[in-house]
N, CA, C and O of each residue as an XYZ file, in Angstrom:
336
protein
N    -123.192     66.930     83.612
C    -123.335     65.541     83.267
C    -122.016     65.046     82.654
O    -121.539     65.801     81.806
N    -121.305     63.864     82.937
C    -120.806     63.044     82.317
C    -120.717     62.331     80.709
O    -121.096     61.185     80.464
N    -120.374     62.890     80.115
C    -120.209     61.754     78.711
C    -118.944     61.518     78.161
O    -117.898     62.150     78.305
N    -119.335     59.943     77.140
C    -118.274     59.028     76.611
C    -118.101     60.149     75.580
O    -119.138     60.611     75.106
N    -116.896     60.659     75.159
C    -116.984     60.529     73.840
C    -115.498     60.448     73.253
O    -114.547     59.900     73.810
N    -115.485     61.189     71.851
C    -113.949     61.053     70.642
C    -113.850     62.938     71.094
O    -114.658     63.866     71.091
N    -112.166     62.754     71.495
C    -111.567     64.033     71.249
C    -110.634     63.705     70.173
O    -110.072     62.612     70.243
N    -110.393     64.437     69.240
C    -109.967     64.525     68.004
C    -108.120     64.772     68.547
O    -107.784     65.239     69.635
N    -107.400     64.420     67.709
C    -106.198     64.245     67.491
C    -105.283     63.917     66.294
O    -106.025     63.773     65.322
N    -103.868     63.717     65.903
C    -103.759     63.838     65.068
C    -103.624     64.814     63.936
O    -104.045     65.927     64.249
N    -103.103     64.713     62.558
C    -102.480     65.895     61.559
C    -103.950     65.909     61.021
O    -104.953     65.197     61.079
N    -103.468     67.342     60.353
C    -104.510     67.388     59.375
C    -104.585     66.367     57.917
O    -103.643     66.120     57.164
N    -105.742     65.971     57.825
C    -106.357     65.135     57.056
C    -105.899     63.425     57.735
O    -106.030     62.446     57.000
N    -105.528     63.316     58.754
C    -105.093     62.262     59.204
C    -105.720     62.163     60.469
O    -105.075     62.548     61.444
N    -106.533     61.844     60.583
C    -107.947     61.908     62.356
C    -107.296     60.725     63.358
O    -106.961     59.631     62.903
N    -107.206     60.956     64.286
C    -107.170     59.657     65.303
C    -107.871     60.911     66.492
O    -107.759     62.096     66.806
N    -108.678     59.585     66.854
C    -109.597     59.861     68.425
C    -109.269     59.229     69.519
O    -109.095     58.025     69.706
N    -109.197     60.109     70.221
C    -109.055     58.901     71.735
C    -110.730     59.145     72.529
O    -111.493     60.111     72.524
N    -110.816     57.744     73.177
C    -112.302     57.626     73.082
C    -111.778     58.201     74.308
O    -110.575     58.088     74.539
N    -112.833     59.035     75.429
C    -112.399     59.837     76.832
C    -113.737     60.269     77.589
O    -114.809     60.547     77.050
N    -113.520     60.268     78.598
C    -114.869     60.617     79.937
C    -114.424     62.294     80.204
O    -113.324     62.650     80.625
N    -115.185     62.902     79.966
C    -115.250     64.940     80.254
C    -116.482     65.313     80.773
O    -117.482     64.668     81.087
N    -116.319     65.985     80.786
C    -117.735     67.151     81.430
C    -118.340     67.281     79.921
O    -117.637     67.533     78.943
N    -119.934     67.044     79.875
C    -120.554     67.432     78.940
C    -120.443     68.612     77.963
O    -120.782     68.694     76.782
N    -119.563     69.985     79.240
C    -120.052     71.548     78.852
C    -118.874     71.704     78.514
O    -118.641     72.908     78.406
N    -117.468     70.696     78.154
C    -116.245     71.078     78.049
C    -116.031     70.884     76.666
O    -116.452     69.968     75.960
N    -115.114     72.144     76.270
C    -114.876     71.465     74.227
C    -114.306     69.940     74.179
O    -114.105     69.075     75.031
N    -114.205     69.997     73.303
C    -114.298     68.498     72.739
C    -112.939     68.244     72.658
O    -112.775     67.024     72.678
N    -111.566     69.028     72.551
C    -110.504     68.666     72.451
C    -109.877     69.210     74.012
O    -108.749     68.794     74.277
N    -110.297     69.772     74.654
C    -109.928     70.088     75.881
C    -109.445     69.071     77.344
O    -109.678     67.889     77.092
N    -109.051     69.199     78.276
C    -108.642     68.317     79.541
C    -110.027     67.262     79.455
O    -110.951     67.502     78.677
N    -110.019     66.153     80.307
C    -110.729     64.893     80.280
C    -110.753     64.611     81.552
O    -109.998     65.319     82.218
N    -111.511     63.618     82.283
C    -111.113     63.184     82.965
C    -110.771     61.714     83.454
O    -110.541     61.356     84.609
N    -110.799     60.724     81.956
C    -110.257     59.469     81.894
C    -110.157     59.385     80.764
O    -110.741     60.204     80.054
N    -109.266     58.214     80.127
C    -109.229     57.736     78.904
C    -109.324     56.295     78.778
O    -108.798     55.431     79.479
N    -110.111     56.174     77.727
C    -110.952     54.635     77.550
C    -110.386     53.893     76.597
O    -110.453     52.666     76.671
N    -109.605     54.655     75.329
C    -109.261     53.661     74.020
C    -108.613     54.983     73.187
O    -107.930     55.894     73.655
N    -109.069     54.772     71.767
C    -108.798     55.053     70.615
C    -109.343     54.530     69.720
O    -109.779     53.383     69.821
N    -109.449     55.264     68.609
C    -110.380     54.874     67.337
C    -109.010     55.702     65.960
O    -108.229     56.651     66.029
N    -109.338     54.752     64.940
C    -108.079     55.271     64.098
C    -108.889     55.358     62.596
O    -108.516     54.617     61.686
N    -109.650     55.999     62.460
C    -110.478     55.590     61.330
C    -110.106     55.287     59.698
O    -110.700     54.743     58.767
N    -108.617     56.031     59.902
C    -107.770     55.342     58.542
C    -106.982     54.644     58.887
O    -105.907     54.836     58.320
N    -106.991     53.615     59.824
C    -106.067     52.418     59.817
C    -105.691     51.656     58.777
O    -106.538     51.440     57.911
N    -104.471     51.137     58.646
C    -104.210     50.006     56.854
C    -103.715     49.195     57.476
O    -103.090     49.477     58.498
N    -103.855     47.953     57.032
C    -102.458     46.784     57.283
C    -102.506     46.629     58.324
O    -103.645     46.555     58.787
N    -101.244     46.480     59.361
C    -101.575     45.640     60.744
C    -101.920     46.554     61.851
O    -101.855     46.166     63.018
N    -102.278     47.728     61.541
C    -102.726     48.844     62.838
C    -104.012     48.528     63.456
O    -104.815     47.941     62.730
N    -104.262     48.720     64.297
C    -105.391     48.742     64.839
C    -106.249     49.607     64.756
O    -105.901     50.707     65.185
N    -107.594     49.498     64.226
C    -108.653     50.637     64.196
C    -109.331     51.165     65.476
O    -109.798     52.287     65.676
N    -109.265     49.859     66.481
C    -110.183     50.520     67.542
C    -109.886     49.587     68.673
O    -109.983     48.366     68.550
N    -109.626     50.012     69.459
C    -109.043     49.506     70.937
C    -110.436     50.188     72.284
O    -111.237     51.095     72.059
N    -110.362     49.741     73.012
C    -111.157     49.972     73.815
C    -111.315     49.143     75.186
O    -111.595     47.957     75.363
N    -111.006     50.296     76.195
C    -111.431     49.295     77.953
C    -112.775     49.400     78.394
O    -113.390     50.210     79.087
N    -113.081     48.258     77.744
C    -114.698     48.007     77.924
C    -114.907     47.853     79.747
O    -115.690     48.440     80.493
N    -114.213     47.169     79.940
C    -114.253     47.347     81.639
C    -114.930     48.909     82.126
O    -116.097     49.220     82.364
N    -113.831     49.608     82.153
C    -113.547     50.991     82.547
C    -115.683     51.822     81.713
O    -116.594     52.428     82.277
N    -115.499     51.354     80.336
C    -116.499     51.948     80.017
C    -117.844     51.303     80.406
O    -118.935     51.760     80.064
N    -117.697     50.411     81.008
C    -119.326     49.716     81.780
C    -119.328     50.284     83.341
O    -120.340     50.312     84.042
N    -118.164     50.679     83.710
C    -117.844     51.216     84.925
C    -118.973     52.546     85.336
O    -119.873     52.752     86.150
N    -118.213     53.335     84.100
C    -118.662     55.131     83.778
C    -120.592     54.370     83.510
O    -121.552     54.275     84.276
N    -120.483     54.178     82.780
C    -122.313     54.086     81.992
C    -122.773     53.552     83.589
O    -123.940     53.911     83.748
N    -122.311     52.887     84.714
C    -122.975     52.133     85.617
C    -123.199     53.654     86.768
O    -124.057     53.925     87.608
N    -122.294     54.186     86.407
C    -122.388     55.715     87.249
C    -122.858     56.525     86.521
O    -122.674     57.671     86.932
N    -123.291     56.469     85.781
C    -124.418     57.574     85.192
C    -123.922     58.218     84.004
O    -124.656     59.140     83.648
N    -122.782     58.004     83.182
C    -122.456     58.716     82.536
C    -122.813     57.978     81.114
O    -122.718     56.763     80.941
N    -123.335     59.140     79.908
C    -123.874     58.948     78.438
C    -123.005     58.772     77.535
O    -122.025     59.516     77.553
N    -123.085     58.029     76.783
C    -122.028     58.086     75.396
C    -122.812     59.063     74.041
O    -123.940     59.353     73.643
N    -121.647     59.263     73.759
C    -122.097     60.089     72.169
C    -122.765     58.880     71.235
O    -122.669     57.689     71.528
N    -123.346     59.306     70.252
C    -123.783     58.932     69.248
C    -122.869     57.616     68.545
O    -122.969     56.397     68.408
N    -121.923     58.730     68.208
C    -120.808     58.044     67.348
C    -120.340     56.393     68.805
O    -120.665     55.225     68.592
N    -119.578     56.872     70.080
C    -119.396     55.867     70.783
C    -120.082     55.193     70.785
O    -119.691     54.055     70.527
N    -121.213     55.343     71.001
C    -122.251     54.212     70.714
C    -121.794     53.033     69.645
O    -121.390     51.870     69.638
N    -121.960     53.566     69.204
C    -121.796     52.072     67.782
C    -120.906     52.038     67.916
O    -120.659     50.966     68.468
N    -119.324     53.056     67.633
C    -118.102     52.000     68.147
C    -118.280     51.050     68.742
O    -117.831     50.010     68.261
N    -119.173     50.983     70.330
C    -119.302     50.368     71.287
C    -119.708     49.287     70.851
O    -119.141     48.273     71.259
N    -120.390     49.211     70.256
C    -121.479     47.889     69.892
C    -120.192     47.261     68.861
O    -119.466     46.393     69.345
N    -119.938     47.754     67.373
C    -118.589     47.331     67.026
C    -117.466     46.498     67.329
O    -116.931     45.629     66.640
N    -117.120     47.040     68.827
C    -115.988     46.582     69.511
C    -116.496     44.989     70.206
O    -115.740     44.041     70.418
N    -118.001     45.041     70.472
C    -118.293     43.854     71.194
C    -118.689     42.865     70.443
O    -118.651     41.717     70.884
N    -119.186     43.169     69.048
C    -119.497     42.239     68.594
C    -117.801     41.705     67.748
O    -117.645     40.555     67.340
N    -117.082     42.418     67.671
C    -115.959     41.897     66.877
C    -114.626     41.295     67.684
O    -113.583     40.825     67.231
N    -115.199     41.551     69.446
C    -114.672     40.595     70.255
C    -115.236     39.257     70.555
O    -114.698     38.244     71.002
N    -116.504     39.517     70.181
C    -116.909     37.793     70.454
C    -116.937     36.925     69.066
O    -117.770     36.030     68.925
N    -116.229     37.157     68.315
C    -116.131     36.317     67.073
C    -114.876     35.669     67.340
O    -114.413     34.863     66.532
């Protein structure tokens, strides 16, 4: 199966995710087979916390593929703080 999710990146104590499409059964920091965004969860000042190709990710979900937990609400996040 297909799922959305965050492969981890970044120093220690300093997290950045890139949001990415993998094989369900693959580790979590391992090869992918698309990339959708990024999530920066200690962003300050003028960085961006969360970017995302919502396109690309209605694409994957329309072909069958699941998001994690966590993507999830990013997801929802990202849409409601684009239509404001």
């Amino acid at each position: 199966m297909v799922t959305i999710r965050l492969a981890r990146g970044g120093a220690k104590k300093a997290p950045f995710y890139h949001i990415v499409v993998t094989d369900s059964r693959s580790p979590r920091d391992s090869g992918y087979i698309e990339q959708l965004g990024y999530f920066n969860p200690v962003a300050r000042g003028q960085e961006v916390r969360l970017h995302m190709n919502q396109e690309r990710i209605e694409h994957w979900v329309s072909k069958g593929a699941q998001t994690s937990e966590r993507v999830g609400k990013l997801l929802a996040e990202f849409r409601k703080q684009n239509q404001a």
